[in-house]
C-alpha positions in Angstrom: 23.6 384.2 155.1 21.3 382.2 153.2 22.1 381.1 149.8 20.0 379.2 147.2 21.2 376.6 145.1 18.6 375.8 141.4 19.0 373.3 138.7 19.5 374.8 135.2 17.1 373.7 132.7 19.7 373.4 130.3 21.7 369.9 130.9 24.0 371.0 128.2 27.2 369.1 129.3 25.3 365.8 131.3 25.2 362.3 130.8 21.9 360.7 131.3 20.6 357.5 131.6 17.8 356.1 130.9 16.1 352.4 132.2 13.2 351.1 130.7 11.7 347.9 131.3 10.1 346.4 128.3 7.3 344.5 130.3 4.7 346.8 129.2 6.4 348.0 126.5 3.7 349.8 124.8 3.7 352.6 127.7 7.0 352.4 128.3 7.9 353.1 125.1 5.5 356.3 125.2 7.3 357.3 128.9 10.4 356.7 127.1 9.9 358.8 123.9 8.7 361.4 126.2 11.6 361.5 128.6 14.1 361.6 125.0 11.9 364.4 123.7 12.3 366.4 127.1 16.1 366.0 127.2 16.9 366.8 124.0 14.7 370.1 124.9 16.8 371.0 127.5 19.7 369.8 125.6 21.4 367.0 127.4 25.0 366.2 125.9 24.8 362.0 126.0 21.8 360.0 126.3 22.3 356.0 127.0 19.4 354.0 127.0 19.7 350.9 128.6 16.6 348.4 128.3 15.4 345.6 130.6 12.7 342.9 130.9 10.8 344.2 133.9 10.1 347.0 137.2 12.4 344.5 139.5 15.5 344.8 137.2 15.2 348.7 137.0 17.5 349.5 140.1 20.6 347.2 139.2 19.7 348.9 135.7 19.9 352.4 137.0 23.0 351.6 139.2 24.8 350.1 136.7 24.3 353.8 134.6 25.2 355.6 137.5 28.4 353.7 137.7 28.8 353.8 133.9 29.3 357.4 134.7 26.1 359.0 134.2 25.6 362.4 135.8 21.7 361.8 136.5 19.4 358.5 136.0 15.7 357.8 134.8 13.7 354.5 135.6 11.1 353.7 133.3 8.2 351.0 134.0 4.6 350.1 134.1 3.0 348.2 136.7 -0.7 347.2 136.1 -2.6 345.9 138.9 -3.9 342.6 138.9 -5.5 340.2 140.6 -2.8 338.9 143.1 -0.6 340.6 145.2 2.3 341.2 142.7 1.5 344.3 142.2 2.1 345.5 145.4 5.2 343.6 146.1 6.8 344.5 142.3 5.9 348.8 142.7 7.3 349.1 146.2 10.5 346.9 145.6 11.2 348.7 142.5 10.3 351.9 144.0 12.6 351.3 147.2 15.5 349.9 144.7 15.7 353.1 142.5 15.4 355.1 145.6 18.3 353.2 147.0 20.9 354.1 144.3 19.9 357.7 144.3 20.8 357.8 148.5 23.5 355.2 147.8 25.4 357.1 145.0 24.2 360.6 145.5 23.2 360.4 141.7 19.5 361.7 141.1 17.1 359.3 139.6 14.0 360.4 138.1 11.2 357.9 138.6 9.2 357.2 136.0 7.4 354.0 137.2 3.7 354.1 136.9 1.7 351.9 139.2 -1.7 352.1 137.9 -4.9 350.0 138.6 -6.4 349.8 134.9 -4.1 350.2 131.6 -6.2 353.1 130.4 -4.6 354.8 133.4 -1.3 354.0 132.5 -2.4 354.8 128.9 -3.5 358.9 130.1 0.1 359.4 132.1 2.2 358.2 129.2 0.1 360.5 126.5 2.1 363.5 124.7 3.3 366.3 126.6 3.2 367.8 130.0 1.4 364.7 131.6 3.8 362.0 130.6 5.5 361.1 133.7 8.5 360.6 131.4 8.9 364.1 130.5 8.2 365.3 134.7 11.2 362.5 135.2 13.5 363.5 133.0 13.1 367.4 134.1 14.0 366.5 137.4 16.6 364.3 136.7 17.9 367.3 135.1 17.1 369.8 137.6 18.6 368.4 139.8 21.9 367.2 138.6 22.6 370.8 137.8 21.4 372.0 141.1 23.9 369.1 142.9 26.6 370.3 140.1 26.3 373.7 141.1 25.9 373.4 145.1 29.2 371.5 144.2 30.7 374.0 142.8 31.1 371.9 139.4 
């Protein structure tokens, strides 16, 4: 037997949450107005917002949301690569964080970091429609919260 389990793109019902990290806050305002737009397309029930300074806070951020209740997470940020090693150290700390409370909790988190080398980058991937990486985050946020609702038999 082999059965197949798919998120629903309607997230009629779900609770998302949403960390952003105002360091940045010119993209991650776009990646956040993106992610809003694409769950209030596939029409999400609640939407909590909850803002912090920078990439580093985003998985205490996202846990605490998770353990607010929320059915599925998004992490919002923008790292820009400079001239030190901060970069490196900020993206795959965050990265691993977020990553973390997803296998921790078993909540999905849709990652919607950008670690870019020039702002003009982060500038293309936080532009209106399909390419913001806030609307691809909050899709599979959604996707698969339903998918994990319905394998669950929710």
């Amino acid at each position: 037997m082999i059965r197949v389990v798919e998120g629903s793109k309607s997230g009629a019902g779900l609770h998302v949450g949403v960390a952003v990290a105002t360091w940045n806050q010119g993209i991650t305002d776009r990646l956040l107005q993106g992610a809003l737009d694409r769950l209030q397309e596939m029409e999400v029930t609640e939407i909590t917002v909850l803002r912090v300074p920078g990439a580093l806070e985003l998985p205490v951020a996202v846990k605490t949301l998770v353990e607010s209740g929320c059915d599925a997470a998004i992490a919002i940020g923008a790292v820009v690569k400079g001239d030190t090693d901060h970069y490196e150290i900020v993206v795959r700390e965050s990265t691993a964080g977020i990553a973390s409370v997803a296998l921790d909790t078993g909540v999905p988190v849709g990652n919607a970091v950008l670690a870019v080398h020039e702002h003009q980058q982060a500038l293309e991937r936080s532009g209106a429609g399909a390419a913001n990486k806030g609307v691809e985050a909050a899709e599979a946020a959604v996707l698969s919260a339903t998918a994990i609702r319905e394998l669950r038999g929710a």
